[in-house]
N, C-alpha and C positions, 0 to 999 in steps of 0.2 A: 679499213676504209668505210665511207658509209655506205649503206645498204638503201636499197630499194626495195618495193614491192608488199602486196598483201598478206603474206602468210609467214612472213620472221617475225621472228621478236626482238622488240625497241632496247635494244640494251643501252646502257650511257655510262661511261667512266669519266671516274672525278680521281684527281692525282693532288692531294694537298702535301704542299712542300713549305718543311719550315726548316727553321737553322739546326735542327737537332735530328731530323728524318724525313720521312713522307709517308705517307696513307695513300692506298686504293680505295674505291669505294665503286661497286658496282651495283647498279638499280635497274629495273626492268621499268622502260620511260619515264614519267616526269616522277614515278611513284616515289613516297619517301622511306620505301622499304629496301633495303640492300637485300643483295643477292649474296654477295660477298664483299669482304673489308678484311686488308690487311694493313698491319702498323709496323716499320719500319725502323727500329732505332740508329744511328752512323756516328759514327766518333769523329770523323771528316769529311771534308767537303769531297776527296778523291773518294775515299766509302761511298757517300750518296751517290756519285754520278757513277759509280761501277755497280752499285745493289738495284740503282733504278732502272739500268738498262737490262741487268742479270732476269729484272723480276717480270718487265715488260716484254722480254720475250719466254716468260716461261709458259707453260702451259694452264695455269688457273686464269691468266691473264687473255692470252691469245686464242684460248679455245672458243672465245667469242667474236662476234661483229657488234661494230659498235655504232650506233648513229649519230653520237654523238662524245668527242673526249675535250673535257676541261680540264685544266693546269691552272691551280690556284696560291699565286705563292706569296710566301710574308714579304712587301717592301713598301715601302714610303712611295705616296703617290700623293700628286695636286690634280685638283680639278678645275678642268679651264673649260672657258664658253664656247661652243662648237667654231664660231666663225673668228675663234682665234688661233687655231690651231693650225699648225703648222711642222708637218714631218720633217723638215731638213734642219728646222731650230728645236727641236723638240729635246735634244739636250742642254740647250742653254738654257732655255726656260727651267728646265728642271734643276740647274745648278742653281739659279733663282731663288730658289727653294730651301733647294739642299746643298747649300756652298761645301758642306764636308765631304758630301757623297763621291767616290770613286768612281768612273764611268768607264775608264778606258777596256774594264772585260766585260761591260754592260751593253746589253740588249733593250733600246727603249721601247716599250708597247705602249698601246693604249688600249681602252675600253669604249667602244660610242656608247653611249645612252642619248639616241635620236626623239625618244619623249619629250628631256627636258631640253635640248640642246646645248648639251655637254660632252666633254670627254675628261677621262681617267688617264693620267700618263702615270708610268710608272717603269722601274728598271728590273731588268732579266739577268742573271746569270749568263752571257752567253755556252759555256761548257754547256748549263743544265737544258738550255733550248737545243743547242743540237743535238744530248743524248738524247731527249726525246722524239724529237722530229724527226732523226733517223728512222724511228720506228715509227711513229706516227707522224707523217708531215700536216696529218688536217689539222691537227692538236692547236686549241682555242686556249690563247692564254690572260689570265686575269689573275688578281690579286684580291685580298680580304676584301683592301675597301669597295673596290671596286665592285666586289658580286652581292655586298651587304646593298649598293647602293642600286645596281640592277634590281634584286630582290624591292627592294622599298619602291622603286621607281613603279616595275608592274603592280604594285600594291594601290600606290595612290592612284593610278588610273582608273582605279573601281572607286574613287572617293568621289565629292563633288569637290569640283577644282575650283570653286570659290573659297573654302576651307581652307587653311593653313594650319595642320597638325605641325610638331615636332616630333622626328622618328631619333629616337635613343635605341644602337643596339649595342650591347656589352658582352664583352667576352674576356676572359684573365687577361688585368693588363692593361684593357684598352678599351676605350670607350667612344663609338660614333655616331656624331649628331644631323641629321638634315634637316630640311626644313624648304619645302615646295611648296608652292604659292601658283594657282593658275596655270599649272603643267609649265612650270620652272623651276629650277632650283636656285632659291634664295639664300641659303647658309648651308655650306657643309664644311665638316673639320672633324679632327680625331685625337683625342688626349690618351695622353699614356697614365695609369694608375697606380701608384706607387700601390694605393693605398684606396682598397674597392669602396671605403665607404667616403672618398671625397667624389662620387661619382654624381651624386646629388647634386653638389656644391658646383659643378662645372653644368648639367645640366639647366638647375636653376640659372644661373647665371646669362646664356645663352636665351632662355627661355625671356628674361628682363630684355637682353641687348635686343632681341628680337621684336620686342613688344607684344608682345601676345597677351590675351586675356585669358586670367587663371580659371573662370567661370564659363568661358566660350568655345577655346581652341581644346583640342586634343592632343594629349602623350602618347606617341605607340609604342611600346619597350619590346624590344626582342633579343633573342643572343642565348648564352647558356643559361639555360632554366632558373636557377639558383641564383645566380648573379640578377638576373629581370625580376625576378619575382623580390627580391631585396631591395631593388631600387624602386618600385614600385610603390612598395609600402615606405618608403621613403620620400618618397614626390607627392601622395598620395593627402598630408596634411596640407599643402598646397596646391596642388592643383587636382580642380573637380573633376577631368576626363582624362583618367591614365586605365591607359588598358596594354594586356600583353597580347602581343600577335606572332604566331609563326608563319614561316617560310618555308616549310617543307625541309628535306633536308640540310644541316647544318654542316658543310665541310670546314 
């Protein structure tokens, strides 16, 4: 549960779940040094939901207080304008979307980002929400995209909001573009990568639809090391303000 008062320490857990396992990841507050990290591998979806609940109540895990637990996990999400948003349609809309997607063992969340006036919808395992919640009921849930776009959100607030940079963060796979304009969000989307080095080619592209000046605006590239620093030097013959920025830690 969270904790109060001046003389504990700020722990924070982070629970990244993907189709293959999940990771713990614990920090001593907002720091981007873990305390501890464990990796997880499941051959099935009954495997995960029995290792996750085995490992959250073990003792590496619970011998802590936490102020804070996020649950960050892989699924397809659309971002809508705050003042369209609507919890009791909030699956249709998402079928909108994603006409293949199965819903019926689905838990819809969202993410606010009250900066730009947006929200993140996106769907939950229900099994994997109430393994967790059992143990943890405060447990904050979010998705990739959704926490690459918090992260970028807090980021541009320190810019000047006449600027409209394009923020590129990459990661195996997948590649996500935005593009804030006046503490708004003007373009956001996310391609899958066959192939890391058409990552350019999608940026570029974006970067045209958008208008932006190759001379004026800025690139921010973030995501796994190796992948940002490639695309960099990729965008780099064209456009004059490509810089990498991190986020502190990367779940």
């Amino acid at each position: 549960m969270p904790v109060t008062g001046n003389n504990h320490i700020h722990y924070i857990l982070s629970i990244r779940v993907t189709a293959g396992g999940f990771s713990f990841f614990v920090t001593e507050g907002f720091s981007s040094d873990m305390i501890y990290r464990d990796t997880t591998t499941c051959r099935s979806h009954a495997e995960m939901l029995f290792m996750i609940s085995e490992k959250l109540q073990g003792e590496k895990i619970k011998s802590r207080e936490y102020d804070s637990i996020r649950v960050i996990v892989d699924a397809e999400s659309t971002t809508l304008p705050a003042s369209e948003y609507d919890e009791e349609k909030n699956k249709d809309v998402y079928r909108l979307i994603y006409s293949q997607t199965q819903l019926d063992d689905k838990r819809m969340c969202c993410v606010e980002l009250p900066e730009i006036n947006a929200v993140e919808l996106f769907p939950i395992d229900e099994q994997l929400y109430d393994a967790i919640t059992t143990i943890y009921p405060e447990a904050a849930f979010t998705n990739t995209f959704a926490s690459v776009m918090e992260r970028i959100t807090h980021f541009s607030m320190l810019r000047d909001p006449e600027e409209q940079p394009l923020y590129a963060h990459i990661n195996d796979g997948e590649l996500f573009l935005y593009s804030i304009f006046k503490n708004k969000l003007i373009y956001a989307n996310h391609f899958h990568l066959d192939d890391a080095d058409n990552a350019p080619f999608f940026l570029l592209s974006v970067w045209k639809m958008l208008e932006l000046d190759a001379h004026k605006n800025f690139c921010f590239i973030s995501g796994k090391e190796q992948l940002a620093s490639t695309l960099m030097n990729q965008a780099t013959p064209f456009l004059e303000n490509v810089e990498i920025i991190k986020y502190g830690l990367d779940v």
